[in-house]
N, C-alpha and C positions, 0 to 999 in steps of 0.2 A: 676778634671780629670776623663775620663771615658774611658776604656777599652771592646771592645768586638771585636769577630768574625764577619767578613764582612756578612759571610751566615746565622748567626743568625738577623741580620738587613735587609740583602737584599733581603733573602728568602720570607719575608713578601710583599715585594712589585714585588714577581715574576720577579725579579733579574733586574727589571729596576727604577731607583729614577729618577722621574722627575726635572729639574730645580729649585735647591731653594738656598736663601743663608744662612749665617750664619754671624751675625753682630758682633759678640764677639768670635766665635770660631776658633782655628786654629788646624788642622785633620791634621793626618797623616796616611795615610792606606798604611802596609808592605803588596803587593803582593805576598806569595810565588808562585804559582803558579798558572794556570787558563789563562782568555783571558778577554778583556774586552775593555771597552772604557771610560774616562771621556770627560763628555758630557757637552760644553759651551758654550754661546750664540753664538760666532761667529766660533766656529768647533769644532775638536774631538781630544784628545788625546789618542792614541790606546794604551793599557798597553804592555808592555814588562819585561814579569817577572824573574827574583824576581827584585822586584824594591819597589821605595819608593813614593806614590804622596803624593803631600803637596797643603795642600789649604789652603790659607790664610783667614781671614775674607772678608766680601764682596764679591766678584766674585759670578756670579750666577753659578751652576755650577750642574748637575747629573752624573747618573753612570749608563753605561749596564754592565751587569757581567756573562760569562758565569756559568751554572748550578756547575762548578765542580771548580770554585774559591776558593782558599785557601789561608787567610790572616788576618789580623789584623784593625780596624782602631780604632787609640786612640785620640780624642777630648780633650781639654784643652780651659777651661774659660782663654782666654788672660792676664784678670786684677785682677786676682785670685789667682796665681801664686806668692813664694816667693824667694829672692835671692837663689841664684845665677841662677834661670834659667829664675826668671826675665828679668834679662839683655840678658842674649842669645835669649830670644824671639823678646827683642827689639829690637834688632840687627835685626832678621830674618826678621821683618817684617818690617824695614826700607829699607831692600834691592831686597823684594821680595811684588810684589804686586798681580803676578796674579798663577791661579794652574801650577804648577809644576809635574814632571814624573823624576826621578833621576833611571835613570838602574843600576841593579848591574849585573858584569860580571858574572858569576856562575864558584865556584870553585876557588872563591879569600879571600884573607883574609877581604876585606871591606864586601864581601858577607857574609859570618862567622859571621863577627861582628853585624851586623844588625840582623840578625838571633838569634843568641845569645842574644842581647840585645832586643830586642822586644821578645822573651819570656823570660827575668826577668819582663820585664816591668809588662806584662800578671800576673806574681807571687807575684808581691808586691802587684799589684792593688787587687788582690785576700786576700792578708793578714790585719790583726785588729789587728798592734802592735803599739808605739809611733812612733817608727822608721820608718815605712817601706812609711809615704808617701815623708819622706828625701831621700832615699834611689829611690823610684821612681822616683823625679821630677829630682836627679841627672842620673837617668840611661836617663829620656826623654832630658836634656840638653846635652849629649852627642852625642846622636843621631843627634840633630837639628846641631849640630856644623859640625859633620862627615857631614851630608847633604852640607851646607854651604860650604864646604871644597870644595867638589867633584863639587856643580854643579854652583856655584855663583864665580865670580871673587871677590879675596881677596882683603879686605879693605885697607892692606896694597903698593899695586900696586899708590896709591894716599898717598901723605904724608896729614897726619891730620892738619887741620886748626887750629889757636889760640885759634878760636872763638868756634870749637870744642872740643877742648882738654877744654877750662874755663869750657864750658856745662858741659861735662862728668864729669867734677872734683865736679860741683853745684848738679850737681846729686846724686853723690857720699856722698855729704856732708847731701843733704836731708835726704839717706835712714839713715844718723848714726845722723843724731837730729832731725827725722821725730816727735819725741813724744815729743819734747821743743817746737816746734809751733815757730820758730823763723822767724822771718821777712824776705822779701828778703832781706832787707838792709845787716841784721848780715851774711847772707850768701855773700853778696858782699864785708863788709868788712874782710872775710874770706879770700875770694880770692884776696884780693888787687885790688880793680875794684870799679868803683862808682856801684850806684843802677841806674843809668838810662845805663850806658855801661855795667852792668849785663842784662838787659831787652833786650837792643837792639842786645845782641848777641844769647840770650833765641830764641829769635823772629827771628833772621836769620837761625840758627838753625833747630830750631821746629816750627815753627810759631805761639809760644805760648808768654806770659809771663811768667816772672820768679814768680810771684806769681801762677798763673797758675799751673806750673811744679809743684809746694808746694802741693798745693790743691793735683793737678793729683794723686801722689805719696800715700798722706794720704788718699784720696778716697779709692786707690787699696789698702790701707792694709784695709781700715774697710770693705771693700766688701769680701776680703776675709774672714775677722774673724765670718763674720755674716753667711759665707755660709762654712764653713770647719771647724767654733767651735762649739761647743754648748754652748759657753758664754753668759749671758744676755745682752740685750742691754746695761743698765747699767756697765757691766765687760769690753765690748768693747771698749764704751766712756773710761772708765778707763785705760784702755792698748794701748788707743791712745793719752793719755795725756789732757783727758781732762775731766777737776774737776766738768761739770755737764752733764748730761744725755741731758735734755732736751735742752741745747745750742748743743750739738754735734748732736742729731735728727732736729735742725733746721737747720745745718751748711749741712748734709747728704742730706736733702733734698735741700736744694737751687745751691747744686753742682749734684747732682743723677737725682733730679725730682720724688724720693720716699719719703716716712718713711724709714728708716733701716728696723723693720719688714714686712712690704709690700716688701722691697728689698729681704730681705732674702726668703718669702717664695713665690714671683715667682720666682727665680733663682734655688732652691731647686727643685721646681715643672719643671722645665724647664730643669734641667740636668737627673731626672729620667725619661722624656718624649722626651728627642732629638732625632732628625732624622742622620742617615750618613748623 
């Protein structure tokens, strides 16, 4: 996760960013004040501040900002992230696909709070305790939720599907025996469900497999650990359950497309170089 001021980023490019995306990033830039516009292939969204935009991965998308812009944008690696703000992501990004602009009224308490909470945000991202990146990715999941709240129709308005409630529960079960490497099978006899009516409901779902989802899950913990630990590769393979190094560098690779260390040091090299 990365934190900075809009004008220490934008100033660089003389307050206009051209057209780019971002494949794994999801931004959130606090407007306090200023004038501006996000700029996307097929139009404009004009700021009105204090407000909040969100941009999801994908979308090609720039920025004009006038000279006297005042605000925040925090970035977050998607699959790098751990519970509980995990699942609020996933949620976001299941129901949100393209930039977004969420106004706040001025001189409300939502407005307060967004203010208030994006500069703790600003204060942990600044701090080097054990604590404070718990403390941050909880202050950023609340934030995305109050978003959610205000500008997206509630999940609840639709009652949940069977087939969605099993998912959610197979998920549930991954992240608490992500590091037993269990089969889908043992995860279907969990649930009371064959493994081929685990799969087909994985697939309706996600349009994934239920092997898949296994994989996905164990992916995003070792991508995070390689890029927010300074554990060895070998302490990784270990803290992800598995008894050798070089099986888990081959397992990383045929699901990533890297090495773990080639993973780790362009993602490294990549979040001290990102663009807004």
């Amino acid at each position: 996760m990365h934190c900075e001021t809009i004008v220490s980023r934008s100033s660089t490019y003389r307050f206009e960013i051209a057209l780019h995306r971002h494949e794994s990033f999801l931004q959130f830039l606090y407007i306090r004040s200023g004038a501006g516009d996000v700029v996307l292939e097929d139009g404009t969204i004009t700021l009105q501040p204090p407000c909040v935009v969100v941009i999801p991965p994908g979308p090609a998308h720039g920025f004009r900002f006038s000279r006297d812009i005042d605000g925040l944008v925090v970035t977050i690696a998607t699959r790098l992230v751990r519970e509980p703000l995990r699942s609020v992501i996933d949620d976001a990004l299941g129901r949100l696909s393209d930039p977004l602009m969420v106004p706040l009224d001025q001189d409300t308490a939502d407005a307060s709070y967004f203010q208030a909470t994006f500069a703790r945000i600003v204060t942990e991202h600044q701090l080097d305790t054990p604590q404070n990146d718990i403390l941050l990715e909880l202050h950023v999941a609340a934030v995305v939720v109050m978003l959610l709240r205000r500008a997206l129709p509630t999940p609840g308005t639709q009652p949940e599907t069977l087939a969605e409630l099993r998912v959610r529960q197979f998920k549930d079960l991954i992240v608490r025996h992500l590091r037993d490497h269990l089969p889908a099978e043992a995860y279907a006899r969990q649930l009371g469900v064959s493994p081929t009516h685990l799969n087909r409901m994985a697939r309706l779902v996600t349009g994934k497999t239920a092997h898949e989802l296994i994989m996905d899950r164990l992916m995003d913990e070792a991508c995070r650990e390689l890029v927010f630990t300074g554990y060895s590769i070998h302490q990784v393979a270990e803290n992800l359950g598995f008894s050798d190094a070089a099986y888990f560098c081959r397992v990383f690779r045929s699901q990533i497309g890297l090495t773990p260390k080639t993973y780790r040091d362009q993602e490294i090299a990549r979040m001290r170089n990102k663009e807004v």
